[in-house]
SESE-717139 format. One record per residue (C-alpha): residue in one letter; x negated, y, z negated; residue number from 1. Coordinates in nm, 3 decimals. Layout:
N
aa,x,y,z,i
A,X,Y,Z,NUM
...
//
This chain:
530
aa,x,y,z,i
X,0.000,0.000,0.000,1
X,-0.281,0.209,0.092,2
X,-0.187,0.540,0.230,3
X,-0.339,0.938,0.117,4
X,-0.596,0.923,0.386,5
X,-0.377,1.117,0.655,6
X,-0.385,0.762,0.911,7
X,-0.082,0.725,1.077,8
X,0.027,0.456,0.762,9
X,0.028,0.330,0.470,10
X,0.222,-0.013,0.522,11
X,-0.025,-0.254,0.504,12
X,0.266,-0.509,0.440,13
X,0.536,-0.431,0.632,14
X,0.790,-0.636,0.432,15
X,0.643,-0.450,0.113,16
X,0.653,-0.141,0.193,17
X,0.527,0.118,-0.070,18
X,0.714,0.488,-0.131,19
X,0.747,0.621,0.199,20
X,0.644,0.989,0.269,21
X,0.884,1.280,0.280,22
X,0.862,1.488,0.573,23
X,0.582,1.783,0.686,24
X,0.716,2.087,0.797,25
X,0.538,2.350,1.022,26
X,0.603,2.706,1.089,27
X,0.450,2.978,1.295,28
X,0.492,3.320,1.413,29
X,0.226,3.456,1.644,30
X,0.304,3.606,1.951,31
X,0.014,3.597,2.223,32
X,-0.053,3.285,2.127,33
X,0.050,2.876,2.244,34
X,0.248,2.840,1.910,35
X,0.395,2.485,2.031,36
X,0.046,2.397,2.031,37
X,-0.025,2.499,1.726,38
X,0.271,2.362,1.593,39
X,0.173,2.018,1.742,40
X,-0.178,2.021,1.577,41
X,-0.023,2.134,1.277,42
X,0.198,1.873,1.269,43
X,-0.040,1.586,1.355,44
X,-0.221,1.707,1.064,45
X,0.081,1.610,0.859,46
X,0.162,1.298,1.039,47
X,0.110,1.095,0.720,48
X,0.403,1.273,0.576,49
X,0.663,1.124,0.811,50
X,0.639,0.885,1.107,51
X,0.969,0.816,1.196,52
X,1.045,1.107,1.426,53
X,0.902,1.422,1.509,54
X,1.014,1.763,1.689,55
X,0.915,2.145,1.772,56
X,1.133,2.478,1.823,57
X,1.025,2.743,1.981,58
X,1.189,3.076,2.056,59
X,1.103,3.336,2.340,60
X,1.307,3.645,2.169,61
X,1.574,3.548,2.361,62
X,1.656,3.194,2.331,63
X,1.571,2.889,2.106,64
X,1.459,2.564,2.233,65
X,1.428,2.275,2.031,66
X,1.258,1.909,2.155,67
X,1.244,1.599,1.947,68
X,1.262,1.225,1.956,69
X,1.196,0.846,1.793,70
X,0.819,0.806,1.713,71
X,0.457,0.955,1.645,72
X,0.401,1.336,1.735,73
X,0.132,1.168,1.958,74
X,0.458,0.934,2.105,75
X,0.699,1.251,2.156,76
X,0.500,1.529,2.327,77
X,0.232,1.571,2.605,78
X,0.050,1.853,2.796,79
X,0.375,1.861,2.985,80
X,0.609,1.879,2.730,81
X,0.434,2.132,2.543,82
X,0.395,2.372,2.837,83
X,0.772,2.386,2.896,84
X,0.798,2.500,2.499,85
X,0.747,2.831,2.556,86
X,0.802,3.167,2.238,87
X,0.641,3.322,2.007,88
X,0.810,3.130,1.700,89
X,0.758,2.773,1.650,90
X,0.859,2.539,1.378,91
X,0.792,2.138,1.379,92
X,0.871,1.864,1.181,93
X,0.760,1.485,1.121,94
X,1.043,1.316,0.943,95
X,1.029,0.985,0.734,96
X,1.429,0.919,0.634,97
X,1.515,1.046,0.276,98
X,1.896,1.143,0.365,99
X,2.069,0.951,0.678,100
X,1.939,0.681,0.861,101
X,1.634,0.694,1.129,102
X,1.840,0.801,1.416,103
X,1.746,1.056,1.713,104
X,2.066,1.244,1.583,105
X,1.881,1.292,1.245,106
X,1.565,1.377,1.396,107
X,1.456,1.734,1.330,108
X,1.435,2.037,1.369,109
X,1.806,2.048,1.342,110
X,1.938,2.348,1.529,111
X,2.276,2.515,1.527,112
X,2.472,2.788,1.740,113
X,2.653,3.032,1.528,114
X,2.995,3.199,1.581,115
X,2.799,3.471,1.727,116
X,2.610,3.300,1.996,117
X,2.268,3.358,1.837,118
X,2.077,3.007,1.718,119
X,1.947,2.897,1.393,120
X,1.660,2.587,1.410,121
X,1.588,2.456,1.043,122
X,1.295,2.211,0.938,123
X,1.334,2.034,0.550,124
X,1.113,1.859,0.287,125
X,1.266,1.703,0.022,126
X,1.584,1.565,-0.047,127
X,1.907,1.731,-0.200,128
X,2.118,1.599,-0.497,129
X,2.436,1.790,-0.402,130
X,2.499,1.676,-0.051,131
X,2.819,1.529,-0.129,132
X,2.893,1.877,-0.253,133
X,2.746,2.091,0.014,134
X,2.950,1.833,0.246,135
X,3.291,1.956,0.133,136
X,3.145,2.305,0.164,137
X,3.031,2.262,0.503,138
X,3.382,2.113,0.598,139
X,3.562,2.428,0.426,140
X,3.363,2.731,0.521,141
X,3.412,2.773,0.862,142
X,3.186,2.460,0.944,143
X,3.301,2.274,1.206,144
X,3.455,1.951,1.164,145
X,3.171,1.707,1.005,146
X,3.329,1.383,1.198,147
X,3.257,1.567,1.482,148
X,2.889,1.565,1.434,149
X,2.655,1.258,1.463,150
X,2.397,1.355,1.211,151
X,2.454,1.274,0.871,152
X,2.128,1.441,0.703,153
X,2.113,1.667,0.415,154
X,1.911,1.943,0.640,155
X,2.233,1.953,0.897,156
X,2.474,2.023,0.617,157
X,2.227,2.327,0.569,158
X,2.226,2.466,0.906,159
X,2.536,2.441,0.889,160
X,2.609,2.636,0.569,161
X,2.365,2.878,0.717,162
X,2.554,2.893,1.069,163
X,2.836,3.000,0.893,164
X,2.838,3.328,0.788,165
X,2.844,3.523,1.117,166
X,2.918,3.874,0.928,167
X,2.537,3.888,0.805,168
X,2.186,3.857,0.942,169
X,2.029,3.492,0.866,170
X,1.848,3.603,0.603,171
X,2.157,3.765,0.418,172
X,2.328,3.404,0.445,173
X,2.009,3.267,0.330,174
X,2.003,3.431,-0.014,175
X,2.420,3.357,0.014,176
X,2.342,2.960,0.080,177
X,2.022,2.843,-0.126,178
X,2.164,2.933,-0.462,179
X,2.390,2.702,-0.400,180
X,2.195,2.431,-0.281,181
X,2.004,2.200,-0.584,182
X,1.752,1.945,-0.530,183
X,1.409,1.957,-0.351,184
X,1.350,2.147,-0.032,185
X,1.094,2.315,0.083,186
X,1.243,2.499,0.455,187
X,1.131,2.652,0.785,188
X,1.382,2.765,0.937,189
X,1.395,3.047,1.266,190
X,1.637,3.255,1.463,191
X,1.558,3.429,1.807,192
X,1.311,3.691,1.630,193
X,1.233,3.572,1.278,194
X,1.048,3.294,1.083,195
X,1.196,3.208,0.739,196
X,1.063,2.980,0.492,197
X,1.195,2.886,0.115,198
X,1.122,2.650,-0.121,199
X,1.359,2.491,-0.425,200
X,1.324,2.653,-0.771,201
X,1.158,2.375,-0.880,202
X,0.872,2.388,-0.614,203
X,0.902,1.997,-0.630,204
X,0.769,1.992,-0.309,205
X,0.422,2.210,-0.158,206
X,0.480,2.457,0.117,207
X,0.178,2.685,0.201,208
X,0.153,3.030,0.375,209
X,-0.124,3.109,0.594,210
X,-0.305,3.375,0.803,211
X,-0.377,3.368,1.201,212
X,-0.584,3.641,1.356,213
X,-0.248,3.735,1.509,214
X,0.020,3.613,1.325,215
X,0.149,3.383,1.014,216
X,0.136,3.025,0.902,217
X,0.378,2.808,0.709,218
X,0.297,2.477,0.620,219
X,0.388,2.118,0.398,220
X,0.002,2.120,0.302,221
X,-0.286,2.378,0.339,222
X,-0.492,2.111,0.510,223
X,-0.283,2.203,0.795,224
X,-0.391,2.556,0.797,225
X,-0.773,2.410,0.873,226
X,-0.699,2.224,1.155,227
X,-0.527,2.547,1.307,228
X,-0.757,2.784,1.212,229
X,-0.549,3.021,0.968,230
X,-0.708,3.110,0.635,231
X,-0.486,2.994,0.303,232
X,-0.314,3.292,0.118,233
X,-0.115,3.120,-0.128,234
X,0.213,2.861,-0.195,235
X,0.527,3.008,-0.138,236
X,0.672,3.069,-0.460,237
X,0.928,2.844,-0.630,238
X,1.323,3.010,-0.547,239
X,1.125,3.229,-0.309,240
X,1.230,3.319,0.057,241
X,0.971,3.502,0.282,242
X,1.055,3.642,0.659,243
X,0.807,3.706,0.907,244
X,0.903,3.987,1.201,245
X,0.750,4.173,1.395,246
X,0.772,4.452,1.104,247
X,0.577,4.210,0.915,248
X,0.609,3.951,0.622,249
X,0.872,4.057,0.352,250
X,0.943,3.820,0.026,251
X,1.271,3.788,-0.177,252
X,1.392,3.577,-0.484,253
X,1.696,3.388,-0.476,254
X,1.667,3.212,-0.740,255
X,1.407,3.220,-1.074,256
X,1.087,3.014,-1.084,257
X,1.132,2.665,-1.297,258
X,0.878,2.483,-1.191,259
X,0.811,2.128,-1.184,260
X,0.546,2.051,-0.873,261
X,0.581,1.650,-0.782,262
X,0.304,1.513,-0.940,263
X,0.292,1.172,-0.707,264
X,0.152,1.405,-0.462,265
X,-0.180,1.455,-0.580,266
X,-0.208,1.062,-0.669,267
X,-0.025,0.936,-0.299,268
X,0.109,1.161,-0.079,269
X,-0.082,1.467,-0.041,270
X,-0.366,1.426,0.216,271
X,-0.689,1.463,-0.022,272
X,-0.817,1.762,0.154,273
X,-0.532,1.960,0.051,274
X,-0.509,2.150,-0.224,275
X,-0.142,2.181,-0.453,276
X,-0.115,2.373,-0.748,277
X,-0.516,2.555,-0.718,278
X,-0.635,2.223,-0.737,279
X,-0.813,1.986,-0.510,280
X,-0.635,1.663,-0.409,281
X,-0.937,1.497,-0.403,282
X,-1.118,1.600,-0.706,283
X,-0.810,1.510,-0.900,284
X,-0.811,1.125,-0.775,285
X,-1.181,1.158,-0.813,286
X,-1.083,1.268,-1.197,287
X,-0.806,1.034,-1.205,288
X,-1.078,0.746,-1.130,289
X,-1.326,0.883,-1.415,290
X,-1.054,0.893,-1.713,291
X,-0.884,0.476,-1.576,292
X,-1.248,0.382,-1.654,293
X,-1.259,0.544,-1.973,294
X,-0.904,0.415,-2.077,295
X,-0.919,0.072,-1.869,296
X,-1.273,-0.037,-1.928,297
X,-1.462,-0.358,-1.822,298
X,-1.739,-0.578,-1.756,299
X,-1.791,-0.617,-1.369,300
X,-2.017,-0.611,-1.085,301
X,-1.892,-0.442,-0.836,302
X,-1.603,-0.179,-0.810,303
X,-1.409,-0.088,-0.455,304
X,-1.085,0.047,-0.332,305
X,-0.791,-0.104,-0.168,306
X,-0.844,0.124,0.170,307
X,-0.770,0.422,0.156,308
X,-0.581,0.576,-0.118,309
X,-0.719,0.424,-0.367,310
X,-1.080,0.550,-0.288,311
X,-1.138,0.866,-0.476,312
X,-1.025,0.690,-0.773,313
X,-1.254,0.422,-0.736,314
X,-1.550,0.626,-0.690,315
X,-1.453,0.780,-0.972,316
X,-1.413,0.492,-1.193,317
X,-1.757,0.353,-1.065,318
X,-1.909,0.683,-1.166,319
X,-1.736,0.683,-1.498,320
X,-1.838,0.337,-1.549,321
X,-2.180,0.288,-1.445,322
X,-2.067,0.004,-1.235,323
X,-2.219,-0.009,-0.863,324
X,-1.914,0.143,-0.589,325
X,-1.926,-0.103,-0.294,326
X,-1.666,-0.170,0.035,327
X,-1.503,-0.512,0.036,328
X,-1.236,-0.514,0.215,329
X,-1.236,-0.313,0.607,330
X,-0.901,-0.187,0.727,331
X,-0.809,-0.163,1.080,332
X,-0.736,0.199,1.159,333
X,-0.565,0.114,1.476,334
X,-0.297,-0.091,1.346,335
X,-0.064,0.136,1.287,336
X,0.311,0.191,1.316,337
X,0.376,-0.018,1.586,338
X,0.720,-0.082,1.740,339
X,0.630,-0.428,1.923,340
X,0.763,-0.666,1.657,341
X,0.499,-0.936,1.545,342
X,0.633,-1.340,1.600,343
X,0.672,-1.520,1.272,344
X,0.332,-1.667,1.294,345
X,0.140,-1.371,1.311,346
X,0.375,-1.213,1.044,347
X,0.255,-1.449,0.793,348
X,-0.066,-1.348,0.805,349
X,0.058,-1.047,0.575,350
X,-0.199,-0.785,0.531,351
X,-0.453,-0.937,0.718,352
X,-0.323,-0.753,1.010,353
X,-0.449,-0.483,0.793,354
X,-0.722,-0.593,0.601,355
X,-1.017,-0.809,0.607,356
X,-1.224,-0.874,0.333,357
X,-1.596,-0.886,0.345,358
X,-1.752,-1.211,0.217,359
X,-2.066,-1.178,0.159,360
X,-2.029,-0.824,-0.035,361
X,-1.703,-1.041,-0.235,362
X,-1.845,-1.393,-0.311,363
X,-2.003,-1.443,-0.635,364
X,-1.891,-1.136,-0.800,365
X,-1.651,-0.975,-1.072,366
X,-1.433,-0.672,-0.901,367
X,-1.271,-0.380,-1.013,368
X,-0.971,-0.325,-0.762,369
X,-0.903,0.038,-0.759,370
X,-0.528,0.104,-0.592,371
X,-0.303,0.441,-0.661,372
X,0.024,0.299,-0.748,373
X,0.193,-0.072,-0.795,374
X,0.558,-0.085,-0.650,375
X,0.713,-0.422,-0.634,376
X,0.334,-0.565,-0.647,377
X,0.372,-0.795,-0.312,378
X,0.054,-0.582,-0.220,379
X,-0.148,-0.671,-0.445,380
X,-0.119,-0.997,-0.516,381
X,-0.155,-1.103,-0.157,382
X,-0.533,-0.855,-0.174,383
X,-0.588,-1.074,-0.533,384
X,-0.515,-1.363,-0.360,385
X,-0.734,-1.234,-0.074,386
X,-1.027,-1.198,-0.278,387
X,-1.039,-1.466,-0.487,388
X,-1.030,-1.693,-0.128,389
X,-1.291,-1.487,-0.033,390
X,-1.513,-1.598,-0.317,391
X,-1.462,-1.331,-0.591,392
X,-1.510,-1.453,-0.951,393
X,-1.284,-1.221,-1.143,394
X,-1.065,-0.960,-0.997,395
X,-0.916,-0.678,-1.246,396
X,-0.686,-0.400,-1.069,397
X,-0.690,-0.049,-1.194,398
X,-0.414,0.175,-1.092,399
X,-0.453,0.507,-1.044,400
X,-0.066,0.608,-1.171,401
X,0.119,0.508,-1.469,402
X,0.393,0.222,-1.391,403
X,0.653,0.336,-1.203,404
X,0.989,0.292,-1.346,405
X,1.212,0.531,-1.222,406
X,1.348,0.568,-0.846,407
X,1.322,0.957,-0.694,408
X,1.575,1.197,-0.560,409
X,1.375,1.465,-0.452,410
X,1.221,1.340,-0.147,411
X,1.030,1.001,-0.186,412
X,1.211,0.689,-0.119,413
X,1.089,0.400,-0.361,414
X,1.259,0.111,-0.429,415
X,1.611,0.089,-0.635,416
X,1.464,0.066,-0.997,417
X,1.556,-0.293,-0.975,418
X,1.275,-0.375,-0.693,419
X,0.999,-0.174,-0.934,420
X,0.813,-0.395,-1.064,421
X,0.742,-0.194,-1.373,422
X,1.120,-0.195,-1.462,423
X,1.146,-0.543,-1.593,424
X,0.766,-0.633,-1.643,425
X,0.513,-0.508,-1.913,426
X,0.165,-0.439,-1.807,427
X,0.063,-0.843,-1.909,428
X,0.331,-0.965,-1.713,429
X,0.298,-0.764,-1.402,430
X,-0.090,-0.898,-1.417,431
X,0.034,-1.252,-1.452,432
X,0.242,-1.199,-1.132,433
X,-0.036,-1.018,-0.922,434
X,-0.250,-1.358,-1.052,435
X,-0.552,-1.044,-1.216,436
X,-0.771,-1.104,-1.482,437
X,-0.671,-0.789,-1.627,438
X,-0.473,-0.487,-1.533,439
X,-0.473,-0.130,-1.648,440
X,-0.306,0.227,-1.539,441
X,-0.400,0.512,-1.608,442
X,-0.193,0.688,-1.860,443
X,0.065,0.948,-1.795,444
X,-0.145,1.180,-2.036,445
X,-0.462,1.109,-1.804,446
X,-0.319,1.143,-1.502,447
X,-0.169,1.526,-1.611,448
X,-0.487,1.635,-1.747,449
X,-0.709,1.558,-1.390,450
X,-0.449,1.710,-1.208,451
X,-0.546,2.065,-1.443,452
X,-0.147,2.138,-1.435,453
X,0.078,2.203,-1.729,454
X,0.276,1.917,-1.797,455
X,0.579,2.116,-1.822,456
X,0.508,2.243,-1.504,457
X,0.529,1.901,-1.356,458
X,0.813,1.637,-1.205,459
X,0.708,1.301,-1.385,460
X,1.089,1.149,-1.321,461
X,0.932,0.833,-1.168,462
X,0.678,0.715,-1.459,463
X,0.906,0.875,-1.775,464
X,1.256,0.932,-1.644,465
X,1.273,1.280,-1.697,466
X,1.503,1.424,-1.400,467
X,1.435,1.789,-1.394,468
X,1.706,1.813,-1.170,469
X,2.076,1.703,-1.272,470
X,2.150,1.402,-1.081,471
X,2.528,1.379,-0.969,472
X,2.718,1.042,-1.018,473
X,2.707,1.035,-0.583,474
X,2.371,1.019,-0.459,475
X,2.138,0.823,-0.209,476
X,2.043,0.763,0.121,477
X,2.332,0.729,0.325,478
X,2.544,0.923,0.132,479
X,2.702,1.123,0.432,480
X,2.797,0.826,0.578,481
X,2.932,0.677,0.274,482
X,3.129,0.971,0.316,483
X,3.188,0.942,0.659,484
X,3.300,0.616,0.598,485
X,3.545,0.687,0.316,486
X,3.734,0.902,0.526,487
X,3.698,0.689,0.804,488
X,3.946,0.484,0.627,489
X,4.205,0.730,0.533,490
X,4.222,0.797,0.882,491
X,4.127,1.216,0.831,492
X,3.816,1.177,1.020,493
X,3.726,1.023,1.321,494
X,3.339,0.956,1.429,495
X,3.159,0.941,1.746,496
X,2.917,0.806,1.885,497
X,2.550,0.838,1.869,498
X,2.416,0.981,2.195,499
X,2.213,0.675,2.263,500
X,1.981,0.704,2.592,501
X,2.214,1.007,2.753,502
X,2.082,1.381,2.731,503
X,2.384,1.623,2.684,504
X,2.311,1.967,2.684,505
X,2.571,2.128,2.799,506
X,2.643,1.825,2.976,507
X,2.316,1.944,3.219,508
X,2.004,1.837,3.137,509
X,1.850,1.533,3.296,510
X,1.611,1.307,3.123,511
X,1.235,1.313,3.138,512
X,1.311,1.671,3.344,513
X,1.173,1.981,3.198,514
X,1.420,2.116,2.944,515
X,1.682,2.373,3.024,516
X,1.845,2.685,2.930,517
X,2.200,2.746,2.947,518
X,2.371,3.084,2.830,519
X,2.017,3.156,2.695,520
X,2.023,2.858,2.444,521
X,1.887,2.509,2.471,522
X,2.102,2.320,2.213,523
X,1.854,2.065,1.984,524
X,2.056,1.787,2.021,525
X,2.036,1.775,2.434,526
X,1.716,1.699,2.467,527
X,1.622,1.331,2.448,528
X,1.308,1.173,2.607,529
X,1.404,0.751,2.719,530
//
């Protein structure tokens, strides 16, 4: 369950998959320049954040374009693409499922048409807790009918909120709208001539602001900002909203600061170049490493990582320790997310798609396995099991998080909290299952100290339970179309169907052609690559 390395995955067992990523989200003003490029590069720099889909909106002043699909950033735009996206504003987004399934529908951005013919394009972060709320809103506030619309995602009932209020500018209706809305997000959003960004009260998840030469950056991680060339200024505030014009960037509050920064980001999902909070991702899993061999300690010969996440920590804990740092087992970089289905017999193999361990550097000796984070432990027993084949003498894991007990609403998607491992093990029996010698995490209290934050400063929901956020009695995955389906059966609402191979904008645009613009707008939805 390897991932923080910014590869394409993590899943080194695709039947064990560990918590997926949220989303990235990438935002640029800067006319003069190829923002779609820009936007691309930004958003292959955050590919680890989402892999399912990925998409880019651009405006011109006059008209918004949006172009998304199924697949890698890599998968869904070329040269050719990219030179059709034409503006001045661009926003893009790699999305890994938190709210609705992975459909092209729920592929972002998401973009709307208000009542006044302008556009709105929107790019989300996080996951909400009131969707079923927002979803009667949406229905009730001049929103259009919701059966009417394939997407069932908690960034569409936005939009649509934000669509609605045709009296006001967008970002009047955005200081209207996300008061209302509770959970995590961290937004960029665009008209025809303005770049918006805002991030939850909480600040559960990152969102960066940087500086071009000629223009403004807004990014899921400030490792982004590097591979673009803009220079970090700081995190956008928690219950901040910021513009960006051509009169310049202007900053608001609509809400006050409570923060409470996801702290599974500096121990999985941040890339470790990044830095969250002031503090590097990297020299916290580096200090994460030092204090699991101060609290876990033991007699070995050899200490190495479970490729690649759990690295820093295990260079840490060899420092700590005194204990030589060695490689023994080699990934393969280029398996990635593949959508050619293995047969059954090479999908037995398990992880040795992924991994391979290295004999002679294994046989004879006693390990330290350094990972970040046990799930429902399939992982690592198969890489125990691995080893000890391999000739290892004693193998004791060290994990670089506290057990994880708790599921998350605010953007990761574990396991139900009866998968986790941790929920109906203690630490002895979760080593008995993973066949270790010994096990040890590091504690909750360690983990908080490397990563130099305040603990009250700090979402620690899935190791103590502690929601930060009220949780409503209605919340999950597919909640919209448990909705959808609820109504469904009363007979108020009828579906349709998922656009599935067809392009429909305006009922013009052909696929594979360069996009099109009708009435000055391309609508998001119409663009669909086979």
């Amino acid at each position: 369950m390897a991932r923080g390395d910014g590869k394409l995955t993590h899943e080194l067992d695709p039947h064990d998959q560990g918590p997926q990523d949220q989303c990235g989200v990438f935002g640029v003003w800067a006319p003069g320049e190829e923002v779609a490029k820009l936007a691309y590069f930004g958003m292959y720099a955050l590919q680890h954040r989402g892999q399912e889909a990925a998409g880019i909106a651009v405006s011109d002043g006059s008209s918004i374009l949006v172009y998304k699909d199924l697949g890698l950033v890599s998968q869904v735009f070329d040269e050719a693409t990219l030179a059709t996206l034409k503006g001045h504003i661009a926003l893009g987004h790699t999305r890994y499922s938190t709210t609705g399934s992975s459909t092209w529908e729920n592929a972002q951005p998401v973009f709307r048409t208000t009542a006044t013919g302008t556009g709105i394009a929107l790019a989300h972060n996080g996951n909400l807790v009131n969707t079923a709320e927002l979803h009667e809103a949406a229905s009730g506030n001049g929103g259009r009918d919701r059966g009417s619309l394939a997407a069932t995602t908690d960034s569409d009932l936005m939009t649509e909120l934000l669509a609605a209020h045709p009296d006001v500018s967008v970002e009047e209706a955005a200081m209207r709208v996300l008061p209302t809305i509770k959970g995590a997000f961290s937004l960029v959003f665009m008209d025809e001539h303005t770049l918006y960004a805002a991030r939850d009260p909480q600040g559960v998840r990152p969102l960066s602001l940087g500086r071009l030469e000629r223009g403004w950056v807004v990014t899921s991680e400030s490792a982004a900002l590097d591979i673009v060339g803009a220079s970090f200024v700081r995190e956008i505030e928690p219950g901040e909203l910021i513009a960006v014009d051509q009169e310049g960037l202007r900053s608001q509050r609509f809400a006050n600061p409570s923060p409470k920064g996801c702290v599974f980001e500096y121990v999985y999902l941040a890339r470790p170049d990044t830095t969250i909070g002031g503090r590097s991702v990297h020299s916290t899993r580096l200090e994460i490493g030092r204090r699991l061999a101060r609290e876990h300690p033991v007699e070995a010969d050899l200490v190495m990582p479970t490729p690649e996440s759990g690295t820093p920590a295990a260079i840490g804990y060899a420092e700590a320790s005194g204990i030589p740092y060695g490689t023994g087992l080699v990934k393969n970089a280029y398996v990635g997310r593949t959508f050619i289905q293995p047969s059954q017999t090479i999908r037995q193999l398990g992880i040795r798609l992924k991994l391979n361990p290295l004999r002679d550097v294994i046989r004879g000796k006693r390990l330290v396995v350094v990972d970040d984070s046990i799930v429902r432990g399939n992982t690592q027993r198969a890489v125990v099991r691995m080893l000890r084949e391999a000739g290892a003498v004693e193998v004791h894991v060290r994990i670089a998080s506290p057990p994880i007990k708790w599921p998350c609403f605010y953007g990761i998607d574990f396991a139900t909290r009866a998968e986790l491992i941790a929920s109906g093990l203690d630490v002895n029996g979760i080593r008995a299952s993973l066949g270790a010698d010994s096990l040890g995490y590091v504690s909750l209290d360690g983990l908080i100290a490397a990563s130099e934050q305040p603990k009250t400063r700090l979402c620690r929901a899935c190791f103590d339970g502690e929601y930060p956020i009220p949780l409503p009695q209605v919340v999950g995955k597919h909640v919209l179309e448990g909705i959808g389906r609820a109504v469904d059966a009363s007979g108020a609402m009828n579906g349709s169907p998922a656009m599935n191979g067809s392009a429909a904008m305006n009922g013009s645009a052909a696929l594979g052609r360069e996009p099109e613009r009708t009435e000055g707008y391309a609508d998001a939805e119409a663009l669909r690559r086979t």
